[in-house]
C-alpha positions in Angstrom: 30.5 64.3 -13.8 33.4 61.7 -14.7 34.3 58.5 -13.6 36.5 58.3 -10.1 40.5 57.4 -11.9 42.3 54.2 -10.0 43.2 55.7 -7.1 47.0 55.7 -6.5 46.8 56.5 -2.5 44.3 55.2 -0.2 43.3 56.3 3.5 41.8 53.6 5.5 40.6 54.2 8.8 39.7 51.5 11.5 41.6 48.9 9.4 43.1 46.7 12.6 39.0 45.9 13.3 37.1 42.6 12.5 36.1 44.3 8.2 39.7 45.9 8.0 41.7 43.1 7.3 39.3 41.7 4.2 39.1 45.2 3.0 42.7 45.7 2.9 43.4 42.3 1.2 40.9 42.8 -1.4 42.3 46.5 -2.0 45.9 45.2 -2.2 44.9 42.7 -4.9 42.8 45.6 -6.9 45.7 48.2 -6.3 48.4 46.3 -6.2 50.8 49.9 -7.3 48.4 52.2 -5.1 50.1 53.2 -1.6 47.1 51.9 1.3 47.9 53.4 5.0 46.4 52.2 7.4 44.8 54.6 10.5 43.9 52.9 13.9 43.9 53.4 17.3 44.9 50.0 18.1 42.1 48.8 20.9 42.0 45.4 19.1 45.4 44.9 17.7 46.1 42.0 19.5 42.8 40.3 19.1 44.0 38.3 15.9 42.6 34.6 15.3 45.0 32.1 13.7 46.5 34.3 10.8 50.4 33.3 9.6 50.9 36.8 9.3 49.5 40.1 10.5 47.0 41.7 7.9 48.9 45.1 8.4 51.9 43.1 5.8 50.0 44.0 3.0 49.5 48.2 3.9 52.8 50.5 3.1 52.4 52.2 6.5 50.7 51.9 9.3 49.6 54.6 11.7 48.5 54.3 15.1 46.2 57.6 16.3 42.7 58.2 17.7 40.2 59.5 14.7 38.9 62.2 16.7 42.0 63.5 16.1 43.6 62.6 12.8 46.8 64.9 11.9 45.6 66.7 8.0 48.9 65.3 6.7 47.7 61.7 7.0 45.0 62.7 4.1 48.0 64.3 2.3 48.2 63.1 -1.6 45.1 60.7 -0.7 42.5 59.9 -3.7 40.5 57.7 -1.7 39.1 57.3 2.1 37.5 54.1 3.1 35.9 55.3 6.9 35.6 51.7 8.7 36.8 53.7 12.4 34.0 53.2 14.6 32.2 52.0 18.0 31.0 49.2 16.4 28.0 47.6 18.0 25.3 48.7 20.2 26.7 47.1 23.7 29.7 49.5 23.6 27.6 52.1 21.9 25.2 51.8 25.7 28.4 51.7 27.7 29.8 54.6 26.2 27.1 56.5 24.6 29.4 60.0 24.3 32.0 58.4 22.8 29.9 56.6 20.7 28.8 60.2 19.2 31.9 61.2 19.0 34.0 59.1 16.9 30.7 57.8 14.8 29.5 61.1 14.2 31.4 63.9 15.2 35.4 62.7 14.1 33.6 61.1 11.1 32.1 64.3 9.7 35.3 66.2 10.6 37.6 63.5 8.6 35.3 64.3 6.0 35.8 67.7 5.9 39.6 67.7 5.7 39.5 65.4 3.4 37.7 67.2 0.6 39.7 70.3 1.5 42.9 67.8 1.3 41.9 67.1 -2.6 40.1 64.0 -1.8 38.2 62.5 -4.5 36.2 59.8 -2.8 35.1 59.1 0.8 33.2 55.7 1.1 31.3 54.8 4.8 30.6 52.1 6.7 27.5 52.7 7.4 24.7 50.8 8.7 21.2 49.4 8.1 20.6 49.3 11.9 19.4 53.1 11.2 16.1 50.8 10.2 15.1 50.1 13.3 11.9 48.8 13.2 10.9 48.8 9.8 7.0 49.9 9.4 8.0 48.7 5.5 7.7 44.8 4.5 10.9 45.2 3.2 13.2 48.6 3.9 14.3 50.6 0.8 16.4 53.5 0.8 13.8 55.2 0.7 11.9 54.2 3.6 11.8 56.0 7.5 15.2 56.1 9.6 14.2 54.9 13.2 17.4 54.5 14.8 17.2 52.8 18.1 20.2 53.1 19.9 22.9 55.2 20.0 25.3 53.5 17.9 22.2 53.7 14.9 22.0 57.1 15.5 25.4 57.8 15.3 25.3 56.3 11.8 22.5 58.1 10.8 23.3 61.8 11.6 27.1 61.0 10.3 25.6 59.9 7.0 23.0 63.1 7.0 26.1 65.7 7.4 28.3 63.3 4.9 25.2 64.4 2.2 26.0 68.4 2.7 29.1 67.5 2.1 29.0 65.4 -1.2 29.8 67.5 -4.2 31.6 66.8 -8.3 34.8 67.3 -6.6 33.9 65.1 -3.6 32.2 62.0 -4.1 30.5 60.1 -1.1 29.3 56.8 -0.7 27.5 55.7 1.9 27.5 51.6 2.2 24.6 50.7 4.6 25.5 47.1 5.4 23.8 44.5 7.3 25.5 42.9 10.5 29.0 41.3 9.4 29.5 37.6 9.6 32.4 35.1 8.7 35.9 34.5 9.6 38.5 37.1 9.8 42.4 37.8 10.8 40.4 39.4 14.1 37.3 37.2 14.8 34.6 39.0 17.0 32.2 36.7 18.1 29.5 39.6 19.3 27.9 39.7 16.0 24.7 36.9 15.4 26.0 34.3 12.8 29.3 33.8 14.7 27.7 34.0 18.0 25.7 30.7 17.0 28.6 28.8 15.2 30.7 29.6 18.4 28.2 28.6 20.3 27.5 25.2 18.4 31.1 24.4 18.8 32.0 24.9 22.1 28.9 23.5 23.3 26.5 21.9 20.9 23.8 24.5 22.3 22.9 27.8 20.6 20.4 29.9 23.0 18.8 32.3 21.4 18.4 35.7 23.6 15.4 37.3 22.0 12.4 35.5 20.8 13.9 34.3 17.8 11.3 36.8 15.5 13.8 39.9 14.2 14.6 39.7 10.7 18.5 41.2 10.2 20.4 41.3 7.0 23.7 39.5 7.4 26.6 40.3 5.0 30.4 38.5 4.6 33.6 40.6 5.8 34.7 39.9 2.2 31.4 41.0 0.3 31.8 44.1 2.5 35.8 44.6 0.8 33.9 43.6 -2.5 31.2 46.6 -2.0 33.8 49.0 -0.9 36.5 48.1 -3.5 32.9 48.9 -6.1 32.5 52.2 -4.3 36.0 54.2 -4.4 35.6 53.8 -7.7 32.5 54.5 -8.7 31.1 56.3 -11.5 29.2 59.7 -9.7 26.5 59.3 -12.7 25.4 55.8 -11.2 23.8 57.7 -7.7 25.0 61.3 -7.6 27.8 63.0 -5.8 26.1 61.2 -2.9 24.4 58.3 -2.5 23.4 55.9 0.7 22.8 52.5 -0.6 22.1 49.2 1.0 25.2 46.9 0.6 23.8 43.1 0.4 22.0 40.7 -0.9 18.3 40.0 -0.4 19.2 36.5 0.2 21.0 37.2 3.6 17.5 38.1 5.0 17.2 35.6 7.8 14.9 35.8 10.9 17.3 35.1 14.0 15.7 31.7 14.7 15.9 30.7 11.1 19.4 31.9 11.5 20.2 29.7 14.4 18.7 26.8 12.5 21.0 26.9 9.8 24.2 26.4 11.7 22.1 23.8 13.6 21.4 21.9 10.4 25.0 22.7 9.3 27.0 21.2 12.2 25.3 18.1 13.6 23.9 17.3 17.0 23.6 20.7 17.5 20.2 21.7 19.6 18.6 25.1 19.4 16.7 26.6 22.2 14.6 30.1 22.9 15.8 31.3 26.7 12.7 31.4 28.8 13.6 35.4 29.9 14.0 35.8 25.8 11.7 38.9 25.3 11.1 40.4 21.5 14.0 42.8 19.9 12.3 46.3 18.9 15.4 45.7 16.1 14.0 44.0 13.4 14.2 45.1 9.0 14.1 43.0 6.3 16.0 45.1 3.6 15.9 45.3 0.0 19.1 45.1 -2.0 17.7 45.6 -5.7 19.4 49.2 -6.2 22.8 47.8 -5.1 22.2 45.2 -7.5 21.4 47.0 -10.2 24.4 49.6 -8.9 27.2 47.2 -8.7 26.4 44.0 -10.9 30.1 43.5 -11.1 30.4 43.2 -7.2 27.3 41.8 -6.0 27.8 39.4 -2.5 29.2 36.0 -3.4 29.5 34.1 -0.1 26.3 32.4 1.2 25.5 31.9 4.6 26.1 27.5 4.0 30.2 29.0 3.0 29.8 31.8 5.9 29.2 29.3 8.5 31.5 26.4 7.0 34.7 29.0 7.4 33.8 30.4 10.6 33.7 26.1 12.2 37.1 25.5 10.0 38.3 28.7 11.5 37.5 28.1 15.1 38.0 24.7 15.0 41.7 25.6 13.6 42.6 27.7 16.5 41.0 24.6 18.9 38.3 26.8 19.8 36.2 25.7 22.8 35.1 28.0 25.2 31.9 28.1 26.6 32.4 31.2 28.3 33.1 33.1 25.4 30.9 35.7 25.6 33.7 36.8 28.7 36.5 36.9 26.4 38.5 38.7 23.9 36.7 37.6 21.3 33.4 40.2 22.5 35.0 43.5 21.9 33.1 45.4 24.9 34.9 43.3 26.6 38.3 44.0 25.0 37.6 47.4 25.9 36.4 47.1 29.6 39.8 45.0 30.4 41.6 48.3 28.9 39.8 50.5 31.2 40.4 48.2 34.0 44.1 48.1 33.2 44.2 51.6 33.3 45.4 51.6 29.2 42.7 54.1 28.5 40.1 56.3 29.8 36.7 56.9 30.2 36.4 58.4 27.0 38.5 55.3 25.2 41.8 57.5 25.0 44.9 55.7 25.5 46.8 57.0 28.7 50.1 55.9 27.8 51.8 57.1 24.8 51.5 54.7 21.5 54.5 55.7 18.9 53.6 55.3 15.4 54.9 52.7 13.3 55.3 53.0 9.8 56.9 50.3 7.5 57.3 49.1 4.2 56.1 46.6 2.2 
């Protein structure tokens, strides 16, 4: 097996999300020759938070389509596919559990396969350590049990099992198991726990904690998630194999949710932290070990701690005058963004747009 070569055309799916505009910064400043195209169906395009200018600048076209049904000739002349398309949390994954299947699993092993028949070199995945579920290790390895336990985990799981028949010297696939994303981005969501509580701190100098406060969850930046995935187009195949699953973090982004909710407390002041009296334990709960993607990736190892994590995201809000209590009612939740879609009558049951989108491709 040799090294993966620079790549000179990359594939990036999902890229108009809360990750994709980090990832496609970070890319453009590692490639800046390579051609990046962009892939998206465009749900949260208009969800962006305070930017000068859209992230999509920085791409040399940008497509907009539905992943369960990407045309072959977008993987044309590709080297590299970085799969970030996805139903992205377990709320939508309940409201649409089909879908959820789907586009996680089904249109993500099918990508897969036309890719590698496309001449494809290397396919990287977002995937996720929610497939933990309940841990019954002190700290998950790769190694330890898959107990997915929800549809959106399961999703992750069986696309990352058929990813592995996949894999070959030709084919190189990396599976990035990252904890739940934090921190500021071009496209805020605020459904995810760290910015939940710094949202929650601003607008109202409260943070309510839902469960009982005991789940551990690994927490990772948006741009140590670009750092991981810029490590794994590239990869050498004799550092993990054709295929290999790793946990993308750092061990020092374990954090139990109340411990969490205490650090923005202690971070922006005369903020009060409470556990809500119907608050029953989450079944979710893995502390995970990041030692082999330590000793994987030394060169692109997590540098943003939560103390800089939770500093951006109050600069951030407080830039775009952020205050709304009601939040978790806005377009800021993405179940949310999606629901007032349906409602419009913009797409259907099964998230397909009813009106026609035209592509756009332009430039840079």
């Amino acid at each position: 097996m040799t090294p993966q070569v620079r790549p000179a055309r990359i594939l990036i799916t999902g890229n108009m999300g809360y990750v994709g505009p980090s990832v496609v910064a970070r890319l453009r400043e590692s490639y800046p020759d390579a051609s990046l195209i962009g892939l998206d169906a465009g749900y949260f395009a208009h969800c962006l938070t305070g930017c000068s200018a859209i992230p999509e600048r920085q791409l040399d076209y940008q497509h907009f389509g539905d992943v369960r049904a990407v045309s072959p000739s977008f993987l044309d002349d590709a080297d590299a596919v970085v799969h970030l398309a996805a139903i992205s949390n377990d709320p939508i994954g309940n409201a649409y559990d089909e879908v959820t299947l789907e586009i996680n699993y089904e249109a993500t092993v099918r990508l897969a396969r036309e890719a590698k028949a496309a001449g494809v070199r290397s396919f990287v995945f977002a995937g996720s350590c929610s497939i933990y579920g309940v841990s019954s290790d002190a700290v998950a390895t790769e190694d330890s049990p898959a107990r997915p336990l929800s549809r959106y985990a399961e999703s992750k799981w069986r696309a990352e099992q058929a990813l592995q028949e996949l894999a070959d010297e030709s084919f190189t696939v990396t599976s990035l198991r990252f904890g739940t994303a934090c921190g500021m981005s071009d496209r805020l969501r605020l459904d995810v726990v760290l910015n939940d509580f710094v949202a929650a701190a601003i607008a109202s100098r409260t943070i309510v904690i839902l469960s009982d406060g005991t789940p551990w969850r690994p927490l990772i930046h948006v741009a140590d998630m670009a750092r991981a995935i810029d490590w794994a187009i590239v990869r050498d195949p004799d550092d993990g194999g054709d295929f290999l699953a790793v946990n993308a973090g750092s061990n020092e982004w374990n954090y139990r949710v109340r411990d969490l909710a205490d650090e923005v407390a202690r971070a922006i002041p005369g903020v009060e932290v409470s556990i809500s009296e119907s608050g029953e334990p989450d079944q979710r709960s893995y502390r995970v070990s990041f030692e082999r993607f330590a000793a994987l990736a030394p060169d692109h190892q997590p540098q943003v701690d939560v103390q800089t994590a939770i500093d951006g995201l109050r600069e951030g809000l407080e830039r775009i005058g952020f205050a709304d209590t009601d939040f978790r009612a806005s377009p800021f939740i993405r179940l949310f963004v999606l629901q007032g879609l349906r409602e419009r009558g913009l797409v259907n049951d099964r998230l397909e747009w009813t009106t026609h989108v035209d592509a756009y491709a332009g430039t840079r």
